[in-house]
C-alpha distance (Angstrom), angle and dihedral (degrees) to the residues before:
residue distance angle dihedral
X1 . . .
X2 3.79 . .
X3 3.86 120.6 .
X4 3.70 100.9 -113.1
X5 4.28 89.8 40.7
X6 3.70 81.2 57.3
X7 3.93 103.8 50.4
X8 3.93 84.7 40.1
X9 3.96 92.8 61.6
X10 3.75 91.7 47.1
X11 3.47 91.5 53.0
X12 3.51 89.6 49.4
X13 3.92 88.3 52.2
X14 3.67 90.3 56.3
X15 3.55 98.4 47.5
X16 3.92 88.4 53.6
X17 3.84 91.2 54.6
X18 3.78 83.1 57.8
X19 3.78 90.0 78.0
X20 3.51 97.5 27.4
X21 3.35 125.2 34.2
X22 4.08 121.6 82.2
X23 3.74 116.8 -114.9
X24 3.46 137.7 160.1
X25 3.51 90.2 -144.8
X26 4.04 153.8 14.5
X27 4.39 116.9 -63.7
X28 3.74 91.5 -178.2
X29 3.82 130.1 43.3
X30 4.12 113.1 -154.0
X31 3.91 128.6 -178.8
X32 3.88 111.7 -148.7
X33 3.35 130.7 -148.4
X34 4.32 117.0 172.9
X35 3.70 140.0 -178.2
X36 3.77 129.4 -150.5
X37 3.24 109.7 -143.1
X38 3.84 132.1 -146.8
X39 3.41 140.2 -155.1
X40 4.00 123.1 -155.3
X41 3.29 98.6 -95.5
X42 3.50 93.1 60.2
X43 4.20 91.8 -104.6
X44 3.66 114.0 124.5
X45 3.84 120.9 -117.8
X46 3.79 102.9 -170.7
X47 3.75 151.9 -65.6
X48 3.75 136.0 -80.0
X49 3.85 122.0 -154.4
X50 3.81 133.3 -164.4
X51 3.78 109.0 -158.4
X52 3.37 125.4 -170.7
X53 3.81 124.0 -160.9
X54 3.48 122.8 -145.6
X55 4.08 122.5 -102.5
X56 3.97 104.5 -108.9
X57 4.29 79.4 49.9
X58 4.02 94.4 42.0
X59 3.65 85.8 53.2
X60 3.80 100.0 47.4
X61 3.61 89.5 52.0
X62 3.90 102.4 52.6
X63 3.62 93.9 36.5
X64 3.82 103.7 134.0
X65 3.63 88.1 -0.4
X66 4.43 96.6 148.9
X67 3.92 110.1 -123.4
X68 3.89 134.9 179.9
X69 4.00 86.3 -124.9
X70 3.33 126.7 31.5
X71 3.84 120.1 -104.8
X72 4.08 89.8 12.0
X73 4.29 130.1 94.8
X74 3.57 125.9 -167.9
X75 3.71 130.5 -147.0
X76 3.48 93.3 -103.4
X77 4.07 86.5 46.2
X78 3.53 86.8 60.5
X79 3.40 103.2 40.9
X80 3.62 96.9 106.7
X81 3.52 98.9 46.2
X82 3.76 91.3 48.9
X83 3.76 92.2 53.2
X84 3.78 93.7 51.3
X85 3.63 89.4 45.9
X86 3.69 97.7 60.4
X87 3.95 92.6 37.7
X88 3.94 85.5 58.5
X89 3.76 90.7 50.1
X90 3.76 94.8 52.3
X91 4.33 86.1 80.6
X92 3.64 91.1 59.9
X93 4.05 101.2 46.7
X94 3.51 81.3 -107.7
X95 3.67 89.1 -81.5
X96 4.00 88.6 -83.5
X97 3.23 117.2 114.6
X98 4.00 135.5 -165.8
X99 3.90 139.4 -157.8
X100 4.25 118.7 169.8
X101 3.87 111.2 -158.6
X102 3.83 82.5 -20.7
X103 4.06 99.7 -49.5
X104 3.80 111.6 118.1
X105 4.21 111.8 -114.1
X106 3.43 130.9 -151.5
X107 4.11 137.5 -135.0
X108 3.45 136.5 -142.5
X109 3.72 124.4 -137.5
X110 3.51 120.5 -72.4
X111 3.71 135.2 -77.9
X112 3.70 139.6 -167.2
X113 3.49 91.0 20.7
X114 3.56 123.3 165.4
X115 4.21 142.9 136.4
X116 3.55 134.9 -116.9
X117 3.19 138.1 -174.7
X118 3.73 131.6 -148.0
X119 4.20 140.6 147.3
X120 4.51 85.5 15.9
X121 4.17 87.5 -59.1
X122 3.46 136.2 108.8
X123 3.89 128.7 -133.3
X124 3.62 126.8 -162.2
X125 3.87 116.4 -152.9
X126 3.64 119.5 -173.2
X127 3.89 135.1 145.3
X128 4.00 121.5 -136.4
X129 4.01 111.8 -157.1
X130 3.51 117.6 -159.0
X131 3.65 114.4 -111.2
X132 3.80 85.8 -130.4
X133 3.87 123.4 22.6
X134 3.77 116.8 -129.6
X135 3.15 145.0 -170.7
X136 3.88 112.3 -152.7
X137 4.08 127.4 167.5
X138 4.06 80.4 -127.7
X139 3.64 132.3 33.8
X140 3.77 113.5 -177.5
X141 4.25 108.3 -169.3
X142 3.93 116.2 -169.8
X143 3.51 121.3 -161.8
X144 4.03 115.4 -171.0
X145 3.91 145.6 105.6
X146 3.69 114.8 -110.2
X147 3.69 99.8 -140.2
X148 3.87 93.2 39.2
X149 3.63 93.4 -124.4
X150 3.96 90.9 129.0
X151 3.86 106.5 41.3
X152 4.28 102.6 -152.9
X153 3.48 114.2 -162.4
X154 3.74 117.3 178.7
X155 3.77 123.6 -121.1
X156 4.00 115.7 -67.5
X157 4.42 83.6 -146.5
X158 4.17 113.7 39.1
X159 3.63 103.9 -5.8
X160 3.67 98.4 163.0
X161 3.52 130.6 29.0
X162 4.21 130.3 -178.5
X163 3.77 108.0 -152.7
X164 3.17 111.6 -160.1
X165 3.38 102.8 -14.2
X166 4.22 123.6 156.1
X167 3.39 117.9 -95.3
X168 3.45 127.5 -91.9
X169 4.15 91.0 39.0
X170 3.90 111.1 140.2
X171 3.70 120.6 -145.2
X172 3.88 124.2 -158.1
X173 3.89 127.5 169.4
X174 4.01 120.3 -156.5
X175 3.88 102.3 -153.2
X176 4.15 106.7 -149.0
X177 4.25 106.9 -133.8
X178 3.19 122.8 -114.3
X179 4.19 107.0 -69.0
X180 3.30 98.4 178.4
X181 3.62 97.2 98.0
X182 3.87 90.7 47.3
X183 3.70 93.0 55.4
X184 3.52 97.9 49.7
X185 3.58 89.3 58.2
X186 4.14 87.6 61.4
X187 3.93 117.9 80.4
X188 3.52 119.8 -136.0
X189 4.13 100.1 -101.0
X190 4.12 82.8 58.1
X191 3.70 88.7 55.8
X192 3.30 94.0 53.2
X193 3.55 106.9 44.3
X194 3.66 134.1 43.1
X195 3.77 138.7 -5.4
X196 3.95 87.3 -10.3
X197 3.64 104.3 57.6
X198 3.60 97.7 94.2
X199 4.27 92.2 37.8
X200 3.82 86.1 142.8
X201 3.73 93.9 82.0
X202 3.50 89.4 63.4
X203 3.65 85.6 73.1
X204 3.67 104.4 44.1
X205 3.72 123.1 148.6
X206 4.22 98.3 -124.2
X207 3.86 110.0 -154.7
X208 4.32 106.9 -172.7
X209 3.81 119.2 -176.6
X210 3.86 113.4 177.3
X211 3.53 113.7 -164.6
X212 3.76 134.7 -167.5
């Protein structure tokens, strides 16, 4: 088993404990940024997101990872790993989730997906098209992991972008606070059973856009 095939399936492994496993609080650290995107007609088609992992998590998953230059990964260097990454996160609705005017939307598999790496940390870019485009007078977008074993927070600079969207749309992004203390306070049979098994949504990243 080659190298990069190797680092690719433990990635994968670690993205499946993400729905899975039972923890009192986040493994893995990511900084969102996402587009809305718009069609012509003023009906959205999907979203693209820009993840970036945190360092001790870059690290693990290019360690041993072969290179031209030391210490630096092209795309093409990472194009494994970025298409096991995004097959892994197809289980878990890749923790994006869509309602239209209050009716729950669904995506299609990735596209234009693809790694870099820059400053020792990995980001994964990768657009989600709707299966159906729509064009609702709300859009609420919710970015989280139910389990809380990856803690998204979106972008302190840019967070949310509308490209191409009619005039007159309205963004606002609710910001979840910091759970991590919460959790910890939980023991692992609580976050398995009961009201607290899906305690991630309490921290969801809550994109709006209102249109006219």
């Amino acid at each position: 088993m080659g190298m990069r095939v190797l680092l690719g399936l433990l990635l994968a492994v670690v993205m499946m404990l993400a729905s899975g496993a039972s923890s009192a609080h986040p493994h893995v650290w990511i900084t969102a940024t996402s587009e809305l995107l718009y069609a012509e007609d003023g009906s959205i088609t999907g979203v693209r997101h820009a993840w970036t992992f945190d360092d001790m998590f870059s690290a693990y998953a290019v360690q041993g990872l072969e290179a031209k230059k030391k210490g630096a990964y092209t795309r093409e260097e990472l194009g494994s790993l970025a298409q096991t990454n995004v097959e892994s996160l197809k289980e878990y609705a890749y923790f994006t989730f869509a309602r239209a005017d209050g009716k729950k939307e669904r995506f299609n598999e990735p596209i234009d997906y693809f790694l870099d790496y820059k400053d020792t940390v990995l980001t994964l870019h990768f657009t989600l098209p709707l299966k159906t485009p729509v064009k609702p007078k709300q859009l609420v977008l919710e970015v989280f992991d139910r389990s809380f074993f990856i803690d998204f927070q979106m972008a302190k600079d840019n967070p949310v972008k509308l490209v191409g969207a009619p005039v007159g749309c309205q963004m606002k992004l609710d910001r979840p606070s910091d759970g991590t203390a919460t959790a910890q306070k939980l023991n692992e049979q609580t976050f398995m059973d009961g009201p607290n098994a899906n305690f991630g949504m309490m921290f969801a990243n809550k994109i709006t856009v209102d249109c006219p």
